[in-house]
C-alpha positions as a printed Julia matrix, in Angstrom:
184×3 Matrix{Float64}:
 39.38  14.95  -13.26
 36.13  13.21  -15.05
 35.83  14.75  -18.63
 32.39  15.8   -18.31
 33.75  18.41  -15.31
 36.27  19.03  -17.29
 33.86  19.99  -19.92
 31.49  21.77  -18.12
 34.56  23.7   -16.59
 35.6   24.73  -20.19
 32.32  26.07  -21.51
 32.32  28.68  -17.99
 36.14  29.75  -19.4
 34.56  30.34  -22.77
 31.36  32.16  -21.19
 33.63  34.67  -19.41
 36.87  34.94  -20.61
 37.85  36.34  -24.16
 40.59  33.36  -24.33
 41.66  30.26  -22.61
 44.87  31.69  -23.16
 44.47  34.32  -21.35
 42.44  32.96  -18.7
 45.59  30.6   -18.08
 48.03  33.64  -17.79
 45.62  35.87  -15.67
 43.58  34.16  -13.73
 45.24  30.62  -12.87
 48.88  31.8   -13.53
 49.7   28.5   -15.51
 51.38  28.16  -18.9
 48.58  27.33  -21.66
 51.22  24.01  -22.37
 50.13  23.03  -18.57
 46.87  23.6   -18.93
 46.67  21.59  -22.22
 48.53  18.84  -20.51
 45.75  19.25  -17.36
 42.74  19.34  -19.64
 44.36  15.7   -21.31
 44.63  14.38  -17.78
 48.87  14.38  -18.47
 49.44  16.85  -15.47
 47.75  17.57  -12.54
 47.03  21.12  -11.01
 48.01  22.02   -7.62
 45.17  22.54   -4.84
 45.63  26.38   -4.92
 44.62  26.48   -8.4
 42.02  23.93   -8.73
 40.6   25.99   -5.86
 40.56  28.57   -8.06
 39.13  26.64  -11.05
 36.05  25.48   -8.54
 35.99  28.86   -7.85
 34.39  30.01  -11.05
 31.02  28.09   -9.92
 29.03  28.34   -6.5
 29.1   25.36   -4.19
 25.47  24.32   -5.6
 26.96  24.34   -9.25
 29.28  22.76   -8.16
 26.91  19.71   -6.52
 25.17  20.01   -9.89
 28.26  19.08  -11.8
 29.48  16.28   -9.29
 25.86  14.75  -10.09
 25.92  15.32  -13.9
 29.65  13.5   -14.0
 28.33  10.8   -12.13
 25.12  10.32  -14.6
 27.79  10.22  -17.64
 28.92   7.17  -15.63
 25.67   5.33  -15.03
 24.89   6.37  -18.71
 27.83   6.99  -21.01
 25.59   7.97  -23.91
 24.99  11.5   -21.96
 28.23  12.1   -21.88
 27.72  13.95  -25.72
 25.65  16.78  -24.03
 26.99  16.83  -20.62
 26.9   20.99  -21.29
 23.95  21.29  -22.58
 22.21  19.03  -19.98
 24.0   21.25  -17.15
 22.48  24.56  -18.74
 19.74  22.64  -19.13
 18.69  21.54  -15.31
 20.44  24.8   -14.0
 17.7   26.95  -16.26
 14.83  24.6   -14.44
 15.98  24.54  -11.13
 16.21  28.41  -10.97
 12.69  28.48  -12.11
 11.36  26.15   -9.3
 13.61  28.17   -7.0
 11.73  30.99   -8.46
  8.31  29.36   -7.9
  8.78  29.15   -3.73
  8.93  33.2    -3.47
 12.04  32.88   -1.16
 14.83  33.62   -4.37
 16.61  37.13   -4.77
 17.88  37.93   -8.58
 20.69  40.18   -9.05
 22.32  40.94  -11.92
 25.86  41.29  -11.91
 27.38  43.4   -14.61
 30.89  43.75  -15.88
 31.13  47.52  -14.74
 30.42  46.61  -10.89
 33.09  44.14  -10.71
 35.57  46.74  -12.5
 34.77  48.95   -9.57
 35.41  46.61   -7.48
 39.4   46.44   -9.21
 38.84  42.79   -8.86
 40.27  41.98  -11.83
 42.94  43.04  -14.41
 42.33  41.36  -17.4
 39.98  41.42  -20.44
 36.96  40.23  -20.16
 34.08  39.31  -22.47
 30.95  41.89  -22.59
 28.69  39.72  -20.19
 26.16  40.1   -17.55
 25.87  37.7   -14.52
 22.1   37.0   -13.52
 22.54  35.25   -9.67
 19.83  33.62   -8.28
 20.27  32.7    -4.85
 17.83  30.54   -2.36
 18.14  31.9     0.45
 17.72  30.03    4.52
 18.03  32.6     6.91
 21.73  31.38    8.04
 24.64  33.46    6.8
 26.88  31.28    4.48
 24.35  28.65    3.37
 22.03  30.03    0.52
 22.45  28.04   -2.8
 23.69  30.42   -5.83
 23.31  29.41   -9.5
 24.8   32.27  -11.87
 23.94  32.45  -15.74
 26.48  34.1   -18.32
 25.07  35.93  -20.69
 25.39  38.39  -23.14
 25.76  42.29  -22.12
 22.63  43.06  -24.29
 20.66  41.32  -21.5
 20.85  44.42  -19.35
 19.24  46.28  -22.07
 16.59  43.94  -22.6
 15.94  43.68  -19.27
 15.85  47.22  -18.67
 13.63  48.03  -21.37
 11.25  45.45  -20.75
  9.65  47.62  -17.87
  9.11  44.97  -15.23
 11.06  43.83  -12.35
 14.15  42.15  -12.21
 12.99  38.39  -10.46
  9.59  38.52  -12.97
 11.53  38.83  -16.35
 13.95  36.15  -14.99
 10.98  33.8   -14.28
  9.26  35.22  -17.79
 12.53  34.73  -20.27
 15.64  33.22  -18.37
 15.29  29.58  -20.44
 14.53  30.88  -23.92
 17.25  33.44  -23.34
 19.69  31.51  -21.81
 19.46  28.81  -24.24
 19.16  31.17  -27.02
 22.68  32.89  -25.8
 24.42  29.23  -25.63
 23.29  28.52  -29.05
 24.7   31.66  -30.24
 27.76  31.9   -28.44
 28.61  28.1   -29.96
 28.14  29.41  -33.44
């Protein structure tokens, strides 16, 4: 697997999971020592769980991330921010999404997936902001999903104004703002 996925992969674990340790034991089922040895390109991963690993991005995030590996190619010097740059042209596309008038927000929160029972482990206090583009056929609309802090759904909530227009209004500042913080 190209390091920049690899990467990219990492910084999702570390937006949603309290550990990578405990993302290995819960949700892949793999020894940390394997997933070391996976992350170092020593051992590979079976299909089931690398299903699972592309599973922690939508199918457009995960186009987005096929292209970004393939730019750290054509231009090894981007291969220092390959995070940043994902977070980066996610944040803008969402906003031109945005723009056309045909995108649905949602926020996802870590209290409706508990009621779903979906999963069983601890989790970190975060809120899931989905923007999809939708095209009228079931199955195809493109999904991006930002991690962020819980506090979001406060903010949000408070600021008195729906859900798509404070997205539009605050998603890049906020979402950049969050990354910052959650790297210190």
């Amino acid at each position: 697997m190209h390091q920049a996925i690899v990467n990219i992969m990492l910084d999702r674990i570390k937006d949603q999971f309290v550990s990578e340790k405990l993302f290995c034991e819960h949700f892949l089922a793999i020894s940390f020592e394997e997933w070391q040895q996976w992350k170092k390109g020593q051992h590979p991963l079976s299909n089931e769980k690398m299903q699972k690993l592309k599973s922690l991005f939508s199918d457009y995030e995960w186009m987005l991330i096929q292209k970004i590996a393939r730019q750290t190619i054509l231009f090894p010097e981007k291969r220092n921010y390959v995070v940043s740059e994902y977070k980066r042209l996610k944040s803008i596309i969402a906003k031109e999404w945005i723009k056309t008038g045909m995108t649905k927000v949602e926020m996802v929160t870590q209290q409706s997936v508990s009621d779903k029972k979906e999963t069983v482990y601890p989790k970190k206090n975060m809120v899931n902001l989905r923007i999809m583009m939708s095209y009228g056929e079931w199955g195809y609309d493109d999904i991006l999903e930002f991690c962020m802090p819980g506090v979001i759904q406060q903010q949000i909530a408070e600021a008195q104004i729906d859900l798509i227009e404070w997205v539009d209004e605050n998603l890049i500042d906020t979402y950049n703002q969050s990354v910052d913080e959650v790297k210190e």
